[in-house]
C-alpha positions in Angstrom: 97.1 137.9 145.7 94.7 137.1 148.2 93.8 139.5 151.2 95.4 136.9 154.0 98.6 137.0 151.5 98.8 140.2 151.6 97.9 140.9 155.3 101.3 138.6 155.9 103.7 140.3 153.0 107.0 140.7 154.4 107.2 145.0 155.3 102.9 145.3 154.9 101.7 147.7 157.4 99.7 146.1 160.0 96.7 147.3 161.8 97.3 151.1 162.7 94.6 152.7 165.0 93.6 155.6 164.5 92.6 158.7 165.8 89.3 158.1 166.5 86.4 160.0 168.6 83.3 158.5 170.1 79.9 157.7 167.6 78.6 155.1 165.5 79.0 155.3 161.7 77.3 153.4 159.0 78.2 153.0 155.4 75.8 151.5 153.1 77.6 149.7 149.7 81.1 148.0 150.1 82.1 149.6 146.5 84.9 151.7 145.6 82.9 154.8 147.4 82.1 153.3 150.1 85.3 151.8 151.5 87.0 155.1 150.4 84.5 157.1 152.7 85.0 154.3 155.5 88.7 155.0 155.6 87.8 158.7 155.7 84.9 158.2 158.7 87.5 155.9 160.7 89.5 159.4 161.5 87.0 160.4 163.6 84.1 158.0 164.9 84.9 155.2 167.3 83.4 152.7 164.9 82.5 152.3 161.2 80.8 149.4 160.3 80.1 149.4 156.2 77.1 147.5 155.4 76.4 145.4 151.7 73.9 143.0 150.5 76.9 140.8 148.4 78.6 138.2 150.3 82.0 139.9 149.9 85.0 137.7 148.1 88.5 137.4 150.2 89.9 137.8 147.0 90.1 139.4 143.8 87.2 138.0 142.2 84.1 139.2 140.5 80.7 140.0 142.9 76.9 140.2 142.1 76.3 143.6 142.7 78.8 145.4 141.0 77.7 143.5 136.9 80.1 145.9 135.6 83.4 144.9 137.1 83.9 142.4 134.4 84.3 145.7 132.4 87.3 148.0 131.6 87.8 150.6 134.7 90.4 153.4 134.5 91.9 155.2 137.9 92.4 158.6 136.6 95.4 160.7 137.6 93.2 162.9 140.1 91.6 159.7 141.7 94.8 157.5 141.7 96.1 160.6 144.1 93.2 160.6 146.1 93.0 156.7 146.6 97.1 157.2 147.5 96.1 159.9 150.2 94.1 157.6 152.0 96.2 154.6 151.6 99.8 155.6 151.9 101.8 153.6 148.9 98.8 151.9 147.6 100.1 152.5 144.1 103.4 150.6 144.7 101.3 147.7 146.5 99.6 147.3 143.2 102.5 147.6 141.3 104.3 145.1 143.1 101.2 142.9 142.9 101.1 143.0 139.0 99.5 145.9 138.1 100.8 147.8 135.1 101.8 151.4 135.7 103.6 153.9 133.1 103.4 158.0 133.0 100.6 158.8 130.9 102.4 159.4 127.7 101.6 155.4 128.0 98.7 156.1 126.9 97.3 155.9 123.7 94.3 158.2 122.9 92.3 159.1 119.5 90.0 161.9 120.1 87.5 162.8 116.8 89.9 160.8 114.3 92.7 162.5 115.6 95.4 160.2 117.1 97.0 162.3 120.3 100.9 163.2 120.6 101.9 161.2 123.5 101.6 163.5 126.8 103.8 163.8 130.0 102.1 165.5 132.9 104.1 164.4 135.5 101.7 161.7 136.9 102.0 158.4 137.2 99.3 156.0 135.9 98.2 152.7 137.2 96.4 150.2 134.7 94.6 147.3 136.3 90.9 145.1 136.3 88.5 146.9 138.8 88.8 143.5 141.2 91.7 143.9 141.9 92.2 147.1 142.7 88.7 147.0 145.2 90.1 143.9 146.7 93.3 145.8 147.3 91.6 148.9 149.0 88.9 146.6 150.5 92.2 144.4 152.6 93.3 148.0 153.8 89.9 149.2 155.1 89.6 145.9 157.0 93.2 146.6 158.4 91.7 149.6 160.3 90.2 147.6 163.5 87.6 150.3 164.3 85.7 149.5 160.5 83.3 146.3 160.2 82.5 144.7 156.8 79.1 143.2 157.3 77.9 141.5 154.3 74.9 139.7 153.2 72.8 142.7 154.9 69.9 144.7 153.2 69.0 147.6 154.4 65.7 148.6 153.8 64.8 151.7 155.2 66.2 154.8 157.2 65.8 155.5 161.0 64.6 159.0 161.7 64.1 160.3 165.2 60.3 161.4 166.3 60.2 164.6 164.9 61.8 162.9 161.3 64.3 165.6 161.4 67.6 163.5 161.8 68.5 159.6 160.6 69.3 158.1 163.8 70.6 154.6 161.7 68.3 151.8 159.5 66.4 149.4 159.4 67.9 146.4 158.2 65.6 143.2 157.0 65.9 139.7 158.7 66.5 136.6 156.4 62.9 135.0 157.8 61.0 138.4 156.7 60.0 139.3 160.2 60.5 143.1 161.5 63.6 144.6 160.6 66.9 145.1 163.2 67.6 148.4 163.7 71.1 149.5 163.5 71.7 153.2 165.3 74.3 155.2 163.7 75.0 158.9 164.3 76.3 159.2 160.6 74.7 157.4 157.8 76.6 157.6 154.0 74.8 156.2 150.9 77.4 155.0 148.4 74.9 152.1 147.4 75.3 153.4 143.5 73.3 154.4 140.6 70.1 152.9 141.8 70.5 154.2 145.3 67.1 153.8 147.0 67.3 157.0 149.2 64.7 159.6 147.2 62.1 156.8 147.8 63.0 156.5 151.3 63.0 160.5 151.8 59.8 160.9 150.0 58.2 157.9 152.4 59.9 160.1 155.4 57.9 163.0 154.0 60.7 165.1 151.8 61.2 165.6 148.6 63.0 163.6 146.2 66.3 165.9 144.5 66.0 167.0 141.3 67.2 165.0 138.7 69.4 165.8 135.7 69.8 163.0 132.8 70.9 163.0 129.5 70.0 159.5 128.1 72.6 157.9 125.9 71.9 154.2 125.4 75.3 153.5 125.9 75.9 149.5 124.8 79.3 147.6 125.7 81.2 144.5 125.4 83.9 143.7 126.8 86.6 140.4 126.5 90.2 139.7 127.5 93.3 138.7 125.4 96.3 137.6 125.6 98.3 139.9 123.0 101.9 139.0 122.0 104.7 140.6 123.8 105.7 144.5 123.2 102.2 144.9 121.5 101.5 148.4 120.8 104.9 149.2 121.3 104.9 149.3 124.8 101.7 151.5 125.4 98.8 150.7 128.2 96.0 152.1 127.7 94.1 152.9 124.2 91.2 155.1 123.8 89.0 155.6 120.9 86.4 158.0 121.3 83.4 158.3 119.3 83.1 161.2 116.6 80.6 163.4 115.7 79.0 161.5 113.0 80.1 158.2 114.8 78.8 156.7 117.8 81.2 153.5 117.9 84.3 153.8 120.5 86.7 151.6 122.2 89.1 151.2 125.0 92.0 148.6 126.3 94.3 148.4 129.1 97.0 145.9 129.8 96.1 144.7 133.2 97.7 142.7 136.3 97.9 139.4 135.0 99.5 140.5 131.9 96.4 140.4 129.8 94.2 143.3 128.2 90.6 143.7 129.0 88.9 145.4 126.0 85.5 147.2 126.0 84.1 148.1 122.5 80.8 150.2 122.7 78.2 152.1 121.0 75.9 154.9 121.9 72.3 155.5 120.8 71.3 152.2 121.2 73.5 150.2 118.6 74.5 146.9 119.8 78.3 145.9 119.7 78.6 142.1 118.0 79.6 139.5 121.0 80.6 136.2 118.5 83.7 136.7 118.0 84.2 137.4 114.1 81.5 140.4 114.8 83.3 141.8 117.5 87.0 141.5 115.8 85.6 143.6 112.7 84.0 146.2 115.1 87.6 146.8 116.4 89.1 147.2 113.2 86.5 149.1 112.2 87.2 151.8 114.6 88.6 155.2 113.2 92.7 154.1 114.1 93.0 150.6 113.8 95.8 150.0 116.4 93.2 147.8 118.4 92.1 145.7 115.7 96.0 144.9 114.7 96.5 144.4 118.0 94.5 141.5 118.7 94.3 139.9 115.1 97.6 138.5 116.4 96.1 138.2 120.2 94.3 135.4 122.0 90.8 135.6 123.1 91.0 134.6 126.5 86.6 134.6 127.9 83.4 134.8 126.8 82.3 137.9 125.7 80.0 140.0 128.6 78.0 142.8 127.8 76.4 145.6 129.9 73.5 148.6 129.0 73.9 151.6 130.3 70.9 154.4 129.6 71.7 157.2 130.7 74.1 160.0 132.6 72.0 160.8 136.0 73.1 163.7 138.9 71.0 163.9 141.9 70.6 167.3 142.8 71.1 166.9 146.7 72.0 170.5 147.2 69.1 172.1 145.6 66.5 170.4 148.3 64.9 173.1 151.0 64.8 170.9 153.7 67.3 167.2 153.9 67.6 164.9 157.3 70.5 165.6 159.3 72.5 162.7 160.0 72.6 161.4 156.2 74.8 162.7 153.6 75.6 160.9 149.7 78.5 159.9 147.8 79.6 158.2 144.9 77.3 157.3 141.8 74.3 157.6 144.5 74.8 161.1 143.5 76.3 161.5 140.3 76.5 158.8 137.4 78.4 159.3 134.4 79.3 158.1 131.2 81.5 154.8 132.1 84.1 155.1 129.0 85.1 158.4 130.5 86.3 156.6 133.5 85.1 159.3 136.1 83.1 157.2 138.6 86.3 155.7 140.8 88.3 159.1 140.4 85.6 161.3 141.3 84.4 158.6 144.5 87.8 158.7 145.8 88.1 162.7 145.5 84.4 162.6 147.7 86.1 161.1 150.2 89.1 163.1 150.7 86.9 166.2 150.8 84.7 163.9 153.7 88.3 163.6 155.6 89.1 167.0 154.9 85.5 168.4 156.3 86.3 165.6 159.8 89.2 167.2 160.4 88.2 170.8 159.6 85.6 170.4 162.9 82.3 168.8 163.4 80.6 166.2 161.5 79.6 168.0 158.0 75.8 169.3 157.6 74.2 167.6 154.4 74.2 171.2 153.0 77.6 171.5 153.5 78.5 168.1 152.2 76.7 168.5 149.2 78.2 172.1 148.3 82.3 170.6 149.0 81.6 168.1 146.7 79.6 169.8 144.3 82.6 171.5 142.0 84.1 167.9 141.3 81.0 165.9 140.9 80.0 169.1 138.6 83.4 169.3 136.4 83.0 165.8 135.6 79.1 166.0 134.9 80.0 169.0 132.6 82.5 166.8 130.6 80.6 164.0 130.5 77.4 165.3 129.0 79.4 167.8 126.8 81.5 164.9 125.3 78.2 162.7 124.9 76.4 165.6 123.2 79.4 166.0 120.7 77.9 163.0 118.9 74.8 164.1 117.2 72.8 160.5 117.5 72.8 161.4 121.3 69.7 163.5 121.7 69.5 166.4 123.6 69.6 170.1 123.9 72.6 171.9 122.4 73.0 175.2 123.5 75.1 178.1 121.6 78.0 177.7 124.5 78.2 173.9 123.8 77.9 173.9 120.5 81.0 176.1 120.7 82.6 174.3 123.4 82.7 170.9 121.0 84.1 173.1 118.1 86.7 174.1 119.9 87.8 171.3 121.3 87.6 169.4 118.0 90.5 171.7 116.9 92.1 171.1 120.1 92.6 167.7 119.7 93.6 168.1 116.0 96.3 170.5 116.9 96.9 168.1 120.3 98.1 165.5 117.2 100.7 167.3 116.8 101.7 169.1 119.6 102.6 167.2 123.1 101.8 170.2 125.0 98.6 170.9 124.2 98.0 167.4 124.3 99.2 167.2 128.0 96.7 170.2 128.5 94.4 168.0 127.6 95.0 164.8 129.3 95.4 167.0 132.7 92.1 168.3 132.1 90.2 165.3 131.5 92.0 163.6 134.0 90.8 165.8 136.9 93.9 167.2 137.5 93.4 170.5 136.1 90.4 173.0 135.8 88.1 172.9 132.3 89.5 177.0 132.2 93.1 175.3 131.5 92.1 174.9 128.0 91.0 178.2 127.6 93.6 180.0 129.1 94.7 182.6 126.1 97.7 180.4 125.5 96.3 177.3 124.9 93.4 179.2 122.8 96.4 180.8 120.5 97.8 177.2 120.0 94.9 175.9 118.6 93.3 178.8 116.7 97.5 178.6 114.8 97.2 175.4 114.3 93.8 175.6 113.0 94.8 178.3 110.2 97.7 176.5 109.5 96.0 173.3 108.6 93.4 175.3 106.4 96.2 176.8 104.4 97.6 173.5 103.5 94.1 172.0 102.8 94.1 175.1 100.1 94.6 174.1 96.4 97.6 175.7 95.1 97.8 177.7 92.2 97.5 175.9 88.9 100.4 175.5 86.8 
């Protein structure tokens, strides 16, 4: 559906406005994190204006600066609430635009070779192609008439005041290369991703640049759509293989809106996944459960295969810097990059920006410090998994402490016992999804589950006595 459509469904809330003070607001990046934090900002300044070098499509379509929206995205639980937050009945706008939704006992997951006992946790899920569901928020952030989309713009600097204490807006460059327009702002928020150019611009303002945490992966995907035949795998959405200790190789499908299944098959450690077609067939049945490899040997191939390199999990360490501009604050992967199969970055965006909202309406305009530590127990839970599940797999390199290395047993007995046993396996899914805390799955509970489970299955992996 395109935005105009959908600006003139029958019922579609119109243009509500809001609650808004005086001040200027910018947003740099028209992404998932930046629109979010533009809905957020539009509570409270008198105008937003969200700034992005793409021309932006009117309609669910595929955009230059975001080469990995051809790719399978997943709206975790947590993130899926957030999003809803902010957007009253977004989720049943999708819906009722195509997108598949299910409770998550939809979905299909296979954790170190073990296969999952389907898990109800009470939330809903919402399976759809990362277009569609940006062009979906993107219409309802436009719908706010206080927040401008300008597109097509670079920004290429920061405005600081005189005494470079405070970013008073940027500087934005002019198609004929002659001085840059400044744009004044009494807020400026980065969500311009991964490759966000702020530490340069701080260290040219005379700061340091944050301290930087990576754990390089190679991570290598490839991604096509099918058409599979109808009630393939039995009615679930969304299958995950993860990769296992002693094997880097993963995959991950989701039926999407227009009733086909975008499939990402990837590697870590620098292995490159096939893209003819025959190759990348055999990777999927190949994979430790071959549910995806039946599934489309009696699919369609629907587009040509597109792949995507991704080196390495990076956080930014905003927080730790002495002294930070006021004015400016940081969101989204321009902080905090992980892992894409985990499917953290939209979930953990859209959480940033309810805490934003939650900070506006709390009193004045957060500090940078203060930003950085409200969002620093999400953006840290989800670093934590990331880097632990990457440093499960012993081609990743990196260092391995004690607690780690205990950590990955444990939950590779978790997840063999989670074959069995829907609870745990709901534990689990509420965990990873950002629902619940990591210190769920060690509650003393959970911990007696799994250590049973574990002696049981030793017992019966015992010879018996000889007759």
């Amino acid at each position: 559906m395109s935005e105009e459509a959908a600006r003139q469904r029958p019922g579609a809330a119109g243009p509500q406005a809001p609650d808004t003070g005086a001040g200027h607001a910018l947003v740099i990046g028209a992404g998932m994190a930046g629109l979010a934090i533009a809905k957020a900002l539009a509570e409270r300044f008198g105008r937003v204006t969200v700034l992005d070098r793409d021309r932006i499509p009117p309609d669910v379509a595929h955009r230059k600066g975001v080469p990995q929206d051809r790719h399978l995205h997943l709206l975790l639980p947590s993130g899926a609430a957030a999003l809803e937050s902010l957007f009253p009945a977004l989720g049943d706008e999708l819906v009722d635009d195509g997108a598949a939704t299910g409770e998550t006992d939809r979905i299909r997951m296979c954790l170190n070779g073990h296969r999952l006992a389907p898990a109800r946790t009470g939330h809903r899920a919402l399976f759809a192609s990362r277009p569609f569901v940006e062009a979906h928020v993107r219409r309802r952030v436009r719908e706010v008439p206080t927040v401008t989309l300008r597109e097509g713009c670079r920004v290429v600097d920061l405005a600081l005041d005189d005494a470079s204490a405070r970013v008073v807006g940027v500087h934005i460059g002019t198609p004929g290369g002659d001085d840059p327009e400044l744009l004044r702002a009494e807020l400026v928020v980065d969500c311009s991703g991964r490759r966000s150019p702020v530490p340069d611009w701080l260290a040219a303002h005379g700061y340091a640049e944050p301290e930087v945490g990576e754990l390089p992966i190679e991570l290598r995907y490839v991604t096509r759509r099918f058409r599979l035949p109808e009630g393939a795998l039995d009615g679930d959405q969304h299958v995950l293989v993860g990769p296992m200790a002693d094997g880097p190789r993963g995959a991950a499908m989701t039926h999407v809106e227009d009733g086909s299944w975008i499939l990402t098959l990837f590697t870590m450690a620098g292995e490159r996944v096939p893209t003819d077609v025959a190759g990348f067939e055999q990777f999927a049945r190949d994979l430790p459960i071959g549910d995806i490899g039946e599934a489309i040997r009696e699919g369609e191939a629907l587009d040509e295969a597109a792949n995507y390199r991704f080196p390495a999990n990076r956080r930014r360490y905003y927080e730790r810097l002495d002294a930070f501009p006021a004015g400016l604050l940081v969101a989204g992967d321009a902080v905090c990059s992980f892992n894409p199969i985990y499917g953290q970055g939209m979930s953990v965006a859209s959480i940033e920006a309810t805490s934003l909202r939650r900070l506006l309406r709390s009193g004045d305009v957060p500090t940078p410090r203060t930003w950085f530590t409200a969002i620093a127990p999400v953006v840290d839970t989800a670093w934590d998994q990331a880097i632990g599940a990457d440093l499960a797999v012993r081609a990743v390199e990196g260092r391995r402490g004690v607690p780690a290395r205990a950590i990955n047993r444990y939950l590779a007995s978790l997840h063999a016992a989670a074959a069995h046993e829907p609870e745990l396996a709901a534990r689990f899914v509420r965990v990873a999804g950002l629902v619940d805390p990591p210190s769920r799955l060690l509650h003393p509970t959970t911990v007696a589950r799994v250590l049973r489970a574990r002696v049981l299955r030793s017992r019966l992996r015992r010879p018996g006595p000889t007759r």
